[in-house]
C-alpha positions as CSV (number, residue, x, y, z in Angstrom):
1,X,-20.3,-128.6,222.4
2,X,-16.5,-129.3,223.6
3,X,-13.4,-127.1,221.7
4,X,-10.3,-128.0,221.3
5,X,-7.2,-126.0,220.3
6,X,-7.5,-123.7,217.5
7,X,-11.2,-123.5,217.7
8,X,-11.5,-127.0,216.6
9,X,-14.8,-128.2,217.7
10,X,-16.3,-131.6,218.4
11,X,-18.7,-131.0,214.7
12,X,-15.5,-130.9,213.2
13,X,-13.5,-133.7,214.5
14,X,-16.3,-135.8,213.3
15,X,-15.9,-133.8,209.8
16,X,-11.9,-135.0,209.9
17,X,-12.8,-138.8,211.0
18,X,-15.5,-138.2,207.7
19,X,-13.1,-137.0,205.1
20,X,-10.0,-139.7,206.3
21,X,-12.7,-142.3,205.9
22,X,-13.1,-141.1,202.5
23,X,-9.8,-141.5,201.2
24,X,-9.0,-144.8,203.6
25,X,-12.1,-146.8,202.7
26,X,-11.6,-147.1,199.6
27,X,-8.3,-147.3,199.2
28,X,-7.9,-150.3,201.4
29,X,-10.7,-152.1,199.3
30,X,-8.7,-151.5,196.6
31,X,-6.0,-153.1,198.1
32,X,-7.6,-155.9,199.5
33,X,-9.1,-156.7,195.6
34,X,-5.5,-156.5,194.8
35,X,-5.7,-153.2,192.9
36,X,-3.4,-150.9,194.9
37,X,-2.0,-149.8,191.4
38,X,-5.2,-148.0,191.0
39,X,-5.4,-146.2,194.6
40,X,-3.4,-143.5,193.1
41,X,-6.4,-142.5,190.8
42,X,-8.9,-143.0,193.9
43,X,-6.8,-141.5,196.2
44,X,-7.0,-138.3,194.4
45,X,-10.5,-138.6,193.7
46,X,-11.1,-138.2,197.8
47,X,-9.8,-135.4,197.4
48,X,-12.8,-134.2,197.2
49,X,-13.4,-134.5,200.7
50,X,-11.6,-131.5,201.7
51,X,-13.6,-128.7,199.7
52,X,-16.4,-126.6,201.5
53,X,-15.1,-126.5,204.8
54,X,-17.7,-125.5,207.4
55,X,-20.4,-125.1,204.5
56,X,-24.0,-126.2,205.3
57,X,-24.6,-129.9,203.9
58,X,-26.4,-128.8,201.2
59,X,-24.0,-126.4,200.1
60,X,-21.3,-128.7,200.7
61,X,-22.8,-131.4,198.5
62,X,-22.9,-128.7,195.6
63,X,-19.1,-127.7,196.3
64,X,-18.0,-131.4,196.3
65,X,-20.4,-132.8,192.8
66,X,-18.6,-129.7,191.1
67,X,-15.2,-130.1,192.5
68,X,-15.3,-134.2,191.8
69,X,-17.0,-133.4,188.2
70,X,-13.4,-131.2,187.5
71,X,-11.2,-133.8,189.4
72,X,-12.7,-136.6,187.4
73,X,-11.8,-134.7,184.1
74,X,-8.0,-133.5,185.1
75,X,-7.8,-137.3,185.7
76,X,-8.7,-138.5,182.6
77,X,-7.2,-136.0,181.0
78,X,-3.7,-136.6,182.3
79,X,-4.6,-140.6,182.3
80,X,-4.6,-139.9,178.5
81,X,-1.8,-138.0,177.6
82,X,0.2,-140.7,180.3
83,X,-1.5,-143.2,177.8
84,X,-0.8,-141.7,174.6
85,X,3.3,-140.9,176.1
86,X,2.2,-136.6,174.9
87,X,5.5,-134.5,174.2
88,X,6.3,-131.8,177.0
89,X,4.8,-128.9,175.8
90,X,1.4,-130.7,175.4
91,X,1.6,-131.5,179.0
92,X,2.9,-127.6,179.7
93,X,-0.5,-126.3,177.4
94,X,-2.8,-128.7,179.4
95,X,-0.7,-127.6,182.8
96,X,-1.7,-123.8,182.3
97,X,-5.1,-124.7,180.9
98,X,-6.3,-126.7,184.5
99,X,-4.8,-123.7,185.8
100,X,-7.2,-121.3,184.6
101,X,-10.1,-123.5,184.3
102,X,-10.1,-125.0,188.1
103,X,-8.8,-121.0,189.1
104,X,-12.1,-119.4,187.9
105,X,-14.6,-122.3,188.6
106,X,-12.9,-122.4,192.1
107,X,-13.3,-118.1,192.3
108,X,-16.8,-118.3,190.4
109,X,-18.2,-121.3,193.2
110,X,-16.1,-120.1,196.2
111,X,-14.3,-123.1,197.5
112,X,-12.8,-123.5,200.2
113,X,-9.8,-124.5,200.1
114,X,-9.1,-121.9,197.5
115,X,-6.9,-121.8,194.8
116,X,-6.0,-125.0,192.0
117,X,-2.9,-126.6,194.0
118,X,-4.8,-130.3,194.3
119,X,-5.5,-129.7,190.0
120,X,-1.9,-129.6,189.6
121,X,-1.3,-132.0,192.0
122,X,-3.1,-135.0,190.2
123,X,-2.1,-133.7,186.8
124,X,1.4,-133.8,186.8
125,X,1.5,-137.2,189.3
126,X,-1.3,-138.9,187.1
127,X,0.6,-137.9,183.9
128,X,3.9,-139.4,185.3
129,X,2.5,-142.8,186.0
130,X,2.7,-145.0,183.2
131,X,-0.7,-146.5,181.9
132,X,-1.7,-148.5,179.5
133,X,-5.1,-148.2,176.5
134,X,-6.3,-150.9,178.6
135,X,-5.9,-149.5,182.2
136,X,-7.5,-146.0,181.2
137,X,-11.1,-147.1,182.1
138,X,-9.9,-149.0,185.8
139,X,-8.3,-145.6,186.3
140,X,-11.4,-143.5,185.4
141,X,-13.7,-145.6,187.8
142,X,-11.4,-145.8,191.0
143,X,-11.3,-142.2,190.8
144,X,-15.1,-141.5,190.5
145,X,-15.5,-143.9,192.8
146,X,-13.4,-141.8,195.2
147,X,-15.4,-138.8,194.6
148,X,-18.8,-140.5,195.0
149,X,-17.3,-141.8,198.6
150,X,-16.3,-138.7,199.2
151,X,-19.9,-137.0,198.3
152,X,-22.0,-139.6,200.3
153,X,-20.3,-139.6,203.5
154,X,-20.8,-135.9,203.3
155,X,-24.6,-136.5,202.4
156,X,-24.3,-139.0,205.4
157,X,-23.7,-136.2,208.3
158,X,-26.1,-136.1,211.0
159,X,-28.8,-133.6,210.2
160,X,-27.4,-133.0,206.8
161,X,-30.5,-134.0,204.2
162,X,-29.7,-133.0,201.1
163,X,-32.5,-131.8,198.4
164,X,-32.0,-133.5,194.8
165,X,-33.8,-131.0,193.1
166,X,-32.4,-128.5,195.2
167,X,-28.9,-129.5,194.8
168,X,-29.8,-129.3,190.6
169,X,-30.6,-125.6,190.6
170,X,-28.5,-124.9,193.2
171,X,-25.1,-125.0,191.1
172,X,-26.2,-123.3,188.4
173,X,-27.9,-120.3,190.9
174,X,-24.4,-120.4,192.7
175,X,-22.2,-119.8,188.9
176,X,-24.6,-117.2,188.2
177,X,-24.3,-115.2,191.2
178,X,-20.3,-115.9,191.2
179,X,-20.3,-114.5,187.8
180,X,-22.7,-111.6,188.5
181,X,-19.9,-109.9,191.1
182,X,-16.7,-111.0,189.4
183,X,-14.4,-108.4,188.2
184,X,-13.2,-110.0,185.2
185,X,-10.5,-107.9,184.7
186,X,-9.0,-108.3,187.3
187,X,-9.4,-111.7,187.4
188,X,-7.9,-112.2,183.8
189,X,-5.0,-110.5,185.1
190,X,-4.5,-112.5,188.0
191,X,-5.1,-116.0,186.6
192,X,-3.2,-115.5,183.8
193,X,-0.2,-114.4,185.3
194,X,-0.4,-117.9,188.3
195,X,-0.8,-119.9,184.8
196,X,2.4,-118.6,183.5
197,X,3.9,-118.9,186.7
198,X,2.6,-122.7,187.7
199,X,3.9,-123.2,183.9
200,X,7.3,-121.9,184.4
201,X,8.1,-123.3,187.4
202,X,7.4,-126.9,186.0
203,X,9.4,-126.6,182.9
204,X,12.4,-124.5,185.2
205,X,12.1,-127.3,187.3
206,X,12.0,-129.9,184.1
207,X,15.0,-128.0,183.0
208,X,17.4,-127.9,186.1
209,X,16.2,-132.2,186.4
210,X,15.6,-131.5,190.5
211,X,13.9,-135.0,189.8
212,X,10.2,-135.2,189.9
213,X,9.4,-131.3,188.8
214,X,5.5,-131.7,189.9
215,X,6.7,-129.8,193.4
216,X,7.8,-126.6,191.8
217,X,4.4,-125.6,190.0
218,X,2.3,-127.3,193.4
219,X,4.5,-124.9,195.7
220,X,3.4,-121.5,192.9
221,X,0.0,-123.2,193.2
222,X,-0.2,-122.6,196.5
223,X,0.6,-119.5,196.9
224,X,-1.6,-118.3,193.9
225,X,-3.2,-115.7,193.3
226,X,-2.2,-114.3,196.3
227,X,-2.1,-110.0,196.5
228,X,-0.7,-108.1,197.8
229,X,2.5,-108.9,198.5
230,X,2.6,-108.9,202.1
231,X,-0.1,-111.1,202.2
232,X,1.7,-113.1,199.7
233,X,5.1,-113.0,202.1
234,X,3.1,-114.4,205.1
235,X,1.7,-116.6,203.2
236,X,5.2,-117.6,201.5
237,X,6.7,-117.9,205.3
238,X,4.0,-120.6,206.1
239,X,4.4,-122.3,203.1
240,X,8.5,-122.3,203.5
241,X,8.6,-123.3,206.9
242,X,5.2,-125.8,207.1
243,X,6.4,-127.5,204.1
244,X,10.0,-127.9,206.6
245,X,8.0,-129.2,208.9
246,X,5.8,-131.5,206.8
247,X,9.2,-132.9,205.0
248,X,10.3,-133.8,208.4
249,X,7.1,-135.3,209.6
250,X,7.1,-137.5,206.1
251,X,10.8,-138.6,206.4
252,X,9.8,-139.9,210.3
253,X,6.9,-141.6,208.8
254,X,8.4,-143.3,205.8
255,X,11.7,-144.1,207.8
256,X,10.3,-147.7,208.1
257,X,9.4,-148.3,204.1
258,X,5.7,-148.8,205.5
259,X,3.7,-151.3,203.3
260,X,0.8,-150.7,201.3
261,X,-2.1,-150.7,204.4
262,X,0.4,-148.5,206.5
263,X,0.8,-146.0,204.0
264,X,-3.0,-146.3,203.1
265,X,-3.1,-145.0,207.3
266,X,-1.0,-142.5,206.7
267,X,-2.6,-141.0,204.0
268,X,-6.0,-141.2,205.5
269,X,-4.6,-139.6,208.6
270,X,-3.1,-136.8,207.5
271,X,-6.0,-135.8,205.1
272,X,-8.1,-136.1,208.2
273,X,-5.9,-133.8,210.2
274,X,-5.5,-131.7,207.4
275,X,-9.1,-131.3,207.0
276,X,-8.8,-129.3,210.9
277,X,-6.9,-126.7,210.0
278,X,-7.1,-126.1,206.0
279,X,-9.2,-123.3,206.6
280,X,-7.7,-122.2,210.0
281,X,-3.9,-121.9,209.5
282,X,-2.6,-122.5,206.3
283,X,1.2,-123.5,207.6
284,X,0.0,-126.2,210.2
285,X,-2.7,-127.5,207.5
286,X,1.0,-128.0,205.4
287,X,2.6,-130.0,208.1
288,X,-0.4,-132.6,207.3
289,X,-0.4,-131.8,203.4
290,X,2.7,-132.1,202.7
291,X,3.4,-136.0,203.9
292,X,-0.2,-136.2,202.1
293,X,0.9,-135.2,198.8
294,X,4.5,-137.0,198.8
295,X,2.6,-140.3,200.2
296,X,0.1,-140.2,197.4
297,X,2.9,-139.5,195.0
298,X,4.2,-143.0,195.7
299,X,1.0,-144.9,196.5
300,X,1.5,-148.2,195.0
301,X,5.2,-147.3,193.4
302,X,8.5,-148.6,194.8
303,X,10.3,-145.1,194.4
304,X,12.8,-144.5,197.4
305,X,11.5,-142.1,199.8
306,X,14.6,-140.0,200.8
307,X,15.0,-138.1,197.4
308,X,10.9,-137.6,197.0
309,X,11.8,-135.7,200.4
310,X,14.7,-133.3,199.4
311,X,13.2,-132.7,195.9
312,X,9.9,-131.4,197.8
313,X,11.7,-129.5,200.1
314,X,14.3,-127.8,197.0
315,X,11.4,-127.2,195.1
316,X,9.4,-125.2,197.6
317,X,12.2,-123.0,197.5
318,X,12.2,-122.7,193.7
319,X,8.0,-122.5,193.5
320,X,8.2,-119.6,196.2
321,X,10.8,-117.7,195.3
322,X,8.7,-118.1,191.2
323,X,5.6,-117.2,193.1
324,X,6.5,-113.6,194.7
325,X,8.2,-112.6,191.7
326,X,4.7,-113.3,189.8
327,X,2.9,-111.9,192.8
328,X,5.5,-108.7,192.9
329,X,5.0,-108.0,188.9
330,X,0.9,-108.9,189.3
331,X,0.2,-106.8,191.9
332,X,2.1,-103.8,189.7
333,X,-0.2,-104.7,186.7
334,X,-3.6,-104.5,189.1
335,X,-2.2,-100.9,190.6
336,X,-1.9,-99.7,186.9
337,X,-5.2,-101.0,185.7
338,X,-6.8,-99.6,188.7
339,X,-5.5,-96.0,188.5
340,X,-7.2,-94.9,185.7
341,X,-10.3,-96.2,187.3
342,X,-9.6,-94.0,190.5
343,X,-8.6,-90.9,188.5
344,X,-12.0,-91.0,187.0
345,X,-14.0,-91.3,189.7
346,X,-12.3,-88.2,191.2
């Protein structure tokens, strides 16, 4: 079997070509039916794609039908309240509730990539895109159909059966054993405080009108829960200076005002590329993300690319510099609640 840099192996350049199939294909069909207004929805329905890096098939299968049941649901849920034109502080509610919810399902199930930053992600962007009653379902369906692409080409991989009646029991084994060895204190504690964090940054970020405020919370997504706080620095560094990178890689990319089939390339490459490293190095997986994210932001608006660029790159700053102030003041909470424990065991 060949290797490439980074331990990138020739099993997992065919996972990449996989998952930026999964977001291209059907994007481009939608574009070709003359659709591209609902790629957004499908788009972040391949999402999908990217959970349960290096996990067996079967596993993987199990990952992605639970991941694309909870990305179907943030969709429609922000699809909704982008319907029904919801005040702010609904949208701040719903923002720390996906928080929590996709935070423990993701800890309970163990995904890969961890954390809720692509939960955010397509809340706050699906809530900013005006919709209409009638538009609602369309939106719905592109986006399941970008999760059942997303599944079968996984189900698709060479020697990768997968078991239906396996794959039924094997969910609700996996949520049982998750549960069985979580400590839900600590837990609580640390979910609670990246909700009021991912909350705050958006309404700080609402507040100061950067622009689009969705960057802030993504940035304190990504970096939580992250303890203790010098893995939360290093972690902070690659966010800081992959997003840099990432920023400049988009405004090289977008420099030309690509149409909709050359952004559709984009974004299918860079989820592909970003499917590499995700798991390996978290700052070069953000010099892929990062275009990603700001690409699928506009897919099928006419927004001007240059501010999308600085208000990512501001905002980074902001979401960071929120993020290890939660981590700093969480970690103090977890080192109080875990003292007594210590004493006692003495």
């Amino acid at each position: 079997m060949h290797s490439f840099p980074f331990k990138v192996k020739t099993q997992d350049i065919r996972a990449a070509l996989r998952v930026g199939a999964s977001v291209g294909l059907p994007l481009v069909a939608l574009y070709a039916s003359g659709h591209i207004h609902f790629a957004v929805y499908a788009a972040f329905g391949a999402l999908t794609s990217l959970y349960g890096h290096s996990e067996p098939t079967q596993r993987r299968v199990e990952t992605q039908v639970v991941v694309g049941v909870a990305l179907v649901a943030t969709l429609a849920v922000a699809a909704v309240y982008s319907v029904a034109q919801g005040p702010d502080w609904l949208l701040s509610i719903m923002l720390a509730v996906v928080v929590v919810a996709a935070g423990t399902l993701g800890t309970v199930m163990g995904w890969t990539p961890r954390g809720e930053i692509f939960f955010v992600l397509a809340l706050l962007v699906v809530a900013s895109i005006p919709l209409t009653a009638n538009e609602i379902l369309p939106a719905i369906v592109a986006g399941v159909g970008g999760v059942g692409f997303s599944i079968l080409l996984t189900m698709l991989e060479p020697n990768g059966a997968v078991d239906a009646r396996s794959l039924v029991r094997g969910v609700p084994r996996r949520i049982q054993a998750g549960r069985a060895i979580l400590d839900r204190t600590r837990h609580a504690i640390v979910i609670i405080i990246a909700a009021l964090a991912v909350t705050s940054a958006w309404l700080l970020a609402r507040s100061i009108d950067i622009g689009h405020p969705f960057w802030a919370p993504i940035a304190v997504a990504a970096l939580m829960p992250t303890f203790p706080p010098a893995d939360a620095m290093h972690r902070t560094i690659q966010l800081l200076s992959g997003t840099l990178g990432g920023v400049l890689i988009a405004a090289a990319l977008f420099a030309q005002e690509p149409g909709p089939l050359a952004l559709i390339l984009i974004i299918a490459i860079c989820q592909a590329v970003a499917e590499l490293f995700i798991d390996r190095n978290y700052g070069v997986a953000l010099l892929f993300i990062t275009p990603l994210a700001i690409g699928m932001s506009n897919l099928g608006g006419t927004l001007p690319w240059s501010p999308l660029l600085m208000e990512r790159l501001v905002e980074a700053g902001l979401g960071a510099t929120i993020a290890l102030v939660a981590i700093v003041f969480g970690s103090a909470v977890l080192a109080r609640v875990a003292a007594p424990r210590v004493g006692s065991e003495a």
